[in-house]
Structures are given as structure tokens and as C-alpha cells.
N, C-alpha and C positions, 0 to 999 in steps of 0.2 A: 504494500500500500504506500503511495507516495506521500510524503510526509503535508500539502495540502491539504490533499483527502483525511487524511490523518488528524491534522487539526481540526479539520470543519467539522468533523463526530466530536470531537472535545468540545468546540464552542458552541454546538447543539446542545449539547448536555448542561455546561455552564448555564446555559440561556435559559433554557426551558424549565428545570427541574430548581425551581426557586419555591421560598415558602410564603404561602397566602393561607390571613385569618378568613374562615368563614367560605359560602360558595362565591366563584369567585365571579360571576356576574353583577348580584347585587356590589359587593364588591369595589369592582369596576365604577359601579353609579358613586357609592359614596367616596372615591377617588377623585372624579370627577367635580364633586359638591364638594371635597376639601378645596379642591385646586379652586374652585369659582367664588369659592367664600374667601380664598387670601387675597385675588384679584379683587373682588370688591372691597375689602381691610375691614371687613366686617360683617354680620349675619343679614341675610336679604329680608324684607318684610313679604317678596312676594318670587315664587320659584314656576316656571315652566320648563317643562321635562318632553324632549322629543327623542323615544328609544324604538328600535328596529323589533320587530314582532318577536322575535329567538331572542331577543334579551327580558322584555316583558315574560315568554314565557318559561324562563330562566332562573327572574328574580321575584316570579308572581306569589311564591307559594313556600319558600323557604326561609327560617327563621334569622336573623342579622346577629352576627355573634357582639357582646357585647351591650347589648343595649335590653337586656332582661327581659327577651321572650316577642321583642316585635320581629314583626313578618312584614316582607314584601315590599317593594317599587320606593313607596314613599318613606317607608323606615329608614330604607338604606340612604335615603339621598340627605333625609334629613341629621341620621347619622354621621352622615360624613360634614354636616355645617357645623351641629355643635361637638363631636366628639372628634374629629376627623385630623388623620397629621398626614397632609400630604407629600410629604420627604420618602413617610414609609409603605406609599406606594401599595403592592397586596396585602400589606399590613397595615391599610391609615388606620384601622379602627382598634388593633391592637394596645393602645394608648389608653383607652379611655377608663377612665376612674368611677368609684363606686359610687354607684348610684346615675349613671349614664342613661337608664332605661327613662327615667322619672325626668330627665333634663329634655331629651329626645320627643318626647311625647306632649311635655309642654309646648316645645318649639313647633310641633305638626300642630296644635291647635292656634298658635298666633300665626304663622306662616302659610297662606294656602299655597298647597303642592297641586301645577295641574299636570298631570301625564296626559299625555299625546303619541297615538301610534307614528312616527314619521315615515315621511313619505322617502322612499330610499330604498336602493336595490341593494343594500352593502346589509348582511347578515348582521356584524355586528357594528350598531353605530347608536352614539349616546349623545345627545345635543342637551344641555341645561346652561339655561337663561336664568340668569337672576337681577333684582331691581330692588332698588334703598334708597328713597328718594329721588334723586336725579339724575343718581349713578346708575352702570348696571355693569355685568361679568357675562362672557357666556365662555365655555369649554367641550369642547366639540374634540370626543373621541370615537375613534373607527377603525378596524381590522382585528384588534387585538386589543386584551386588558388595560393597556398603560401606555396604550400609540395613540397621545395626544397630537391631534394636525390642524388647528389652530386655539385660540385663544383670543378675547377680546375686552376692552375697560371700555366702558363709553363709547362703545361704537367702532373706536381703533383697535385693529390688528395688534396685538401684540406679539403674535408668534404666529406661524404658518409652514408647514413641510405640502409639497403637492405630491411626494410622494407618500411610499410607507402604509396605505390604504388595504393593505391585505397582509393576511399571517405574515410573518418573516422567514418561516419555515417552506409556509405552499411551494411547490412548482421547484423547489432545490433539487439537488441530482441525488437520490439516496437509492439504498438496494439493499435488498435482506444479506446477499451474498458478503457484501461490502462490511453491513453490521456486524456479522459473523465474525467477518475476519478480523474488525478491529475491537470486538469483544475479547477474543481469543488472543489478541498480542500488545494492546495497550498497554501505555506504562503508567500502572497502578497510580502513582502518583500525584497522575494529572486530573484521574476520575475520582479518585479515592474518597474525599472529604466531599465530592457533590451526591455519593452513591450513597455513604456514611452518614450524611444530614439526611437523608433523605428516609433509611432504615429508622433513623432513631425516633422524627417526625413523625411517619405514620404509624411508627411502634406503638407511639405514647395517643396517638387518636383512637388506633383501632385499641386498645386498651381500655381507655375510657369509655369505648364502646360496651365493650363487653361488663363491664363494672356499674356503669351508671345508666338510668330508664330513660337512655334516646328515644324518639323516634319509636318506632312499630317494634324495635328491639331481635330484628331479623337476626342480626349476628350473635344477641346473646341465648336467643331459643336456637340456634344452630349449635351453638358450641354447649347446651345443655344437651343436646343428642350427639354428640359428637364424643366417640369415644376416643381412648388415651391412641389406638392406632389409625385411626381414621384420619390421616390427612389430608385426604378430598377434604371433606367434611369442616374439617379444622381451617385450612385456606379458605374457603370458601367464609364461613365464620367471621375469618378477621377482618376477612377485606371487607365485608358488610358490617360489621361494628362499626368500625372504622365512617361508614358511610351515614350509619345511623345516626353516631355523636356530632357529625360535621351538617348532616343538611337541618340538626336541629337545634345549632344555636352554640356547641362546644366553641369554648374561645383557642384553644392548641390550632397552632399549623399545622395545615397541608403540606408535604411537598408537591408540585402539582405536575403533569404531564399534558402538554398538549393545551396546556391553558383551564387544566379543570384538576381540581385537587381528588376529587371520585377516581377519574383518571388514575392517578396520582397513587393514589392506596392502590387499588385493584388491581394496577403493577406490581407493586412493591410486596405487597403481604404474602400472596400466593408462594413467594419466592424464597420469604426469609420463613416461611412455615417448614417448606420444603426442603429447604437448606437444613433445618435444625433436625426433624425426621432424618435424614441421609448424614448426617453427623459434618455435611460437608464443611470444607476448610471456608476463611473468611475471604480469600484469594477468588476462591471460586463465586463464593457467593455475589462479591461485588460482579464479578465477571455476568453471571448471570444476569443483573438487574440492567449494566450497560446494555445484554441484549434486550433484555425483555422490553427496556423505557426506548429506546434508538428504534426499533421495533413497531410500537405503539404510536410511537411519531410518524414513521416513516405511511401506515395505516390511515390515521388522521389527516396526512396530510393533503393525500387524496380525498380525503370528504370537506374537509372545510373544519372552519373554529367552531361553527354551529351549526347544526343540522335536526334532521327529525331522524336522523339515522344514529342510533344511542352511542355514546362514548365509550359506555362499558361495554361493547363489543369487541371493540378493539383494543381494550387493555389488555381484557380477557384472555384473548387470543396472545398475544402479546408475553402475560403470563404463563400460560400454557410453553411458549418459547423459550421462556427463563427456567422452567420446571426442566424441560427437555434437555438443557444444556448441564443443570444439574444431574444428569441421568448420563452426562457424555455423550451427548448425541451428536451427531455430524450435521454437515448443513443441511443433505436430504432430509431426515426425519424433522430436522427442526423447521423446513418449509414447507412439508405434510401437516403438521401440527398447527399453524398458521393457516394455510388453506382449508384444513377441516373445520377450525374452529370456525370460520367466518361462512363455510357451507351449513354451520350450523344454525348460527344466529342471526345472520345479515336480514335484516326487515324489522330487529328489534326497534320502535319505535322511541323517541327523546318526546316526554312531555314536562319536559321543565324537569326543576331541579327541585327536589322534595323527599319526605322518608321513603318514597316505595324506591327511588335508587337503588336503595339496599338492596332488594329485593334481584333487581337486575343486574348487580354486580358480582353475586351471588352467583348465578344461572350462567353470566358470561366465564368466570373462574372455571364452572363445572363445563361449557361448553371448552374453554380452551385448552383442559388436564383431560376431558376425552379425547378431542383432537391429537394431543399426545399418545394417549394410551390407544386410538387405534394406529398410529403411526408406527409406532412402536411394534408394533403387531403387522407392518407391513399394509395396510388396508389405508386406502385413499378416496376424498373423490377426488371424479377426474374432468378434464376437459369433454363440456358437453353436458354435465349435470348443472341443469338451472345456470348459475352466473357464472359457476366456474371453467376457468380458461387452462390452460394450457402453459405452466410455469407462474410461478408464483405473485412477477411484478406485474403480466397479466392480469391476474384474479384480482390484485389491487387494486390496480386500475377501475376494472369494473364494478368493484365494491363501492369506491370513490363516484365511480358515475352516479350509479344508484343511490349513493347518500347526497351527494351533492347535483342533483339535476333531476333526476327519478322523483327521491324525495319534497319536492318545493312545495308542490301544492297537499302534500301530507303534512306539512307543515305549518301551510296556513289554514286548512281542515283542523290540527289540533290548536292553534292559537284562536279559532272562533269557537269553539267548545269550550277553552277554560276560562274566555270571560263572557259569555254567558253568564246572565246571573240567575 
């Protein structure tokens, strides 16, 4: 591998696999409502909110960490005026002090929030306007969580990129073949402490999952049936705890993949479950998560940052890759294992981000350790069956069509259902 190529998996990795409090759409909004409250140098009396359909139904229905139990659009924006530090970015909200919930809630009642669907082809895009007398701010983000592309005081431009408008990732040159090989010979070094944050993070989320009464508590009724050998069962478990504690309000970091911290866990768990059953070394394990997270990217990046085509599909799957490699598998089985998983689950639907996640991260774990274990076993599908194609960046590919182009008007079918009143 030439040492470009070489780097560019490093700085994927760097980039990507960062830690965010809370799901990271609403997230996003109260990002946004920090940065427009320092531009105005102080809290607006009056907020309008222009967000792309896949962010509303993103941030419609999941609980804002930090702010004692409010949910949804307006929590978060308001979140991010009075609680919010926008330095730290997927963490503005991480800051905030006891009794936040109570400051928050006063402030939605003096300040009317009006959301508005905007008119906009760009999946993810977050427009908020704000006004204080005779001032006003607006902050206009699109492509991705923290890709501000402009900014305004009073009507003047303050800041402007024309470009930057889509993932950073999208449309890069990546290949499972490629991940392989630079999982397998990296130097530990350079991955080590972004793979190491990233264990330790979702360790301590999906822990709290299993410990405290998240959410629908999928991961701790899994790991009550889950015996001392059962590590299906057990993976599967953490990485839904994990999902439980975070879409309902848990203040601990994500590490996130792909711009979603669900993502994020349902990587990472499967792998360090797996690892600890197989007694395997920590050499190995990091190795594994580089492929399984490089992997899950490389999946995503044919579908887009948002889709109606679920994320935990392709973690899943993803996960399923990192088990395989802890198993010693070569690159055939480990692109059997990937193809199967995703002939399994590919049409799993995204309807926002909320407790039943769990639920699907769950199913995608279990689809992506069968994919293994029929791989394993020799047994494929093949080119010809439903979407899948003929080599692996093929079936991608196709997956990507489907989630991003197939998918649209599944999309706007599930955004006129959840608001519905």
C-alpha cells in the first residue's frame, strides 16, 4: 500500500471516529443555536428554525442529553442558547450545569421556536435565524454535523465556504480489499488511541445501558437471557444497551461512525464482546475495529449521511467483519460476511432516531455474525439474488443506490407519518 493511501485510512479514522454527547442530529441543531447565540452576544427573544425532512425526523422523537428529560426539535435548539459551548462542537451540550433542564424550559416558554420544513434538496441542512431587537444571527449548516457554510450578524456575511456541501467522506476512493490490507499492517501507533477512545466510550455507554432503565431496555432483557456462552446473544446485548442509554437522554459519549454514535456502538461492541470470548490479544482487537469502523464507512458512504435506509445495517454488517477477522479470516470470507449480511437486511427502514434503534441494532449485529457464520461455512449469496452483484464493491454500490435514490420517497412517506398528529 503506498504510503498516501496509507494515510488517507489514518485520516479517515482520525476524522470520523470523534466523540459526541447525545444523538447527534438534534445535536447538530443545538450547535448551531450555540454558534447563533455568540453571533448575536446574546439570547434571541424570537428563533426560526429551517431543517431538511431527515433531520426533523432525526431529532423529532429522541430525548437531548443534558437538559432532564426534554425531547425533540425545539429542546435541542433551545439547549444549545442557554446551555450550549460552541468550541465543543458534538459536545456543546456536555457543559451544562445542574439544573439545565429547568433553565431550558423557561427559555422555550419566553422565546417562541418556529420550525419550518425547508425547502432544499440537501438531506442534511439546518438554517436558524434569530432576532433581539434590531439585531439578528442566522447559521446555516449542510452536508454534515459541524460543516458550517455560512454565517450572518445583521444581514452581513460573516463567513461563507461554496464549497464542503456534502459528506467529506462521499465519493472518496475506498475498497474493502484496501481496508483489509491496511487493517492487517498498520502501524498500531497511529490508530491506537483513536480505536482505544473509542472501546473505552462505548464501553462505558453500552454499560450504563445495561445497568440503568433506558429506553424499552432491549439490551438489558437480552443480556438477562443471555447466557455466560452465548456470545451472539451477549454482542448483540451490548451494542443495544448501548443504544438504549444514548437515544434516551444518557449524558457519556459516543464514539461515532459515519456521523451517528448508534453507528458508533454497533461497531465497536460486537467486536470487543468477541474479542474477550476468543481471549484475543489487544493487537488484534484494535486491528479488528480499524476493519470493522473503515468498513462501515466505506458502506455508508454509498448511501449518504441520511437516508431511510437504516445505519445499523451497515454497522452491523461491518461488525460481522471485525468478528471474522477475529476468527482469522482472509479477505474472501471476510467479503462473504459483508455481502451476506447486507442480502440480509438491506430495506431495513430509518424512522428517526429513538428507543426502538435498539431494537434494530440488535437484528443488524445478528444479521452481520450470520453472514459470518455462513461464510464460514462456505455458503454465499451470489450474483443474481435480489440486489446482489457480482464482487463485493458491486453489491455496494447497489446497496448505496437503493439507500440513497431507491429510498427518497420512503423517506418522505415516513416523514408525513411521524408528524401526523
Amino acid at each position: 500500500m503506498d504510503k498516501k493511501t496509507y494515510m488517507y485510512y489514518t485520516d479517515i479514522l482520525r476524522r470520523e471516529l470523534i466523540p459526541a454527547s447525545g444523538c447527534t442530529e438534534p445535536i447538530a441543531l443545538a450547535y448551531a443555536s450555540a454558534l447563533a447565540r455568540d453571533l448575536l452576544d446574546g439570547r434571541p427573544q424570537k428563533i426560526e428554525a429551517f431543517i431538511s425532512g431527515s433531520i426533523i425526523k432525526n431529532a423529532k422523537s429522541v430525548t437531548v442529553p443534558n437538559t432532564g428529560g426534554l425531547k425533540g426539535i425545539e429542546a435541542a435548539i433551545a439547549a444549545g442558547v442557554v446551555e450550549g459551548i460552541a468550541d465543543k462542537k458534538l459536545e456543546v451540550l456536555s457543559g451544562a450545569a445542574e439544573g439545565a433542564g429547568e433553565r431550558i424550559e423557561s427559555f422555550m416558554k419566553e422565546c417562541p421556536i418556529q420550525v419550518r420544513l425547508a425547502r432544499t434538496e440537501e438531506l442534511f441542512d439546518i438554517t436558524l435565524e434569530f432576532e433581539k431587537e434590531e439585531h439578528s444571527s442566522s447559521v446555516h449548516i449542510c452536508g454534515h454535523h459541524t460543516n458550517v457554510v455560512q454565517t450572518k450578524k445583521d444581514g452581513e456575511i460573516c463567513y461563507q465556504q461554496e464549497t464542503g456541501m456534502t459528506d467529506e467522506v462521499q465519493g472518496s476512493p475506498m475498497s474493502i480489499s484496501e481496508i483489509f490490507e491496511f487493517a492487517s499492517t498498520c502501524d498500531l501507533c497511529l490508530v491506537q488511541d483513536i480505536i482505544e477512545r473509542q472501546i473505552l466510550y462505548n464501553t462505558a455507554l453500552s454499560r450504563a445501558g445495561l445497568e440503568g432503565n433506558w429506553g424499552a431496555q432491549i439490551g438489558r432483557i437480552q443480556w438477562k437471557h443471555a447466557g455466560e456462552q452465548d456470545t451472539l446473544m451477549r454482542a448483540r446485548a451490548r451494542a443495544a444497551a448501548g443504544s438504549d442509554a444514548r437515544m434516551s437522554g444518557c449524558e457519556l459519549p459516543a464514539v461515532i461512525n459515519s456521523g451517528s454514535g448508534n453507528q458508533g456502538i454497533t461497531v465497536t461492541m460486537p467486536v470487543v464482546e468477541y474479542a474477550q470470548a476468543l481471549h484475543a490479544g489487544r493487537e488484534q482487537e484494535i486491528r479488528a475495529l480499524v476493519l470493522a469502523n473503515l468498513t462501515a464507512i466505506r458502506i455508508k458512504q454509498e448511501i449518504g449521511c441520511l437516508s431511510a435506509y437504516c445505519g445499523a445495517v451497515c454497522a452491523g454488517c461491518a461488525a460481522g467483519a471485525g468478528v471474522a477477522y477475529l476468527h482469522d479470516a482472509g479477505l474472501s470470507v471476510i467479503e462473504h460476511t459483508v455481502v451476506n449480511g447486507l442480502a440480509i437486511l438491506s430495506g431495513t427502514i430509518c424512522d428517526g432516531a429513538k428507543p426502538s434503534c435498539a431494537a434494530k441494532i440488535s437484528m443488524a449485529v445478528e444479521a452481520g455474525i450470520m453472514g459470518f457464520q455462513m461464510a464460514q461455512e462456505g455458503r454465499e449469496f451470489v450474483h443474481g439474488e435480489g440486489i446482489i452483484k457480482k464482487g463485493i464493491e458491486n453489491t455496494i454500490r447497489e446497496v448505496g443506490e437503493l439507500g440513497r435514490e431507491g429510498m427518497q420517497q420512503t423517506n418522505q412517506v415516513i416523514l408525513n407519518i411521524m408528524l401526523k398528529k
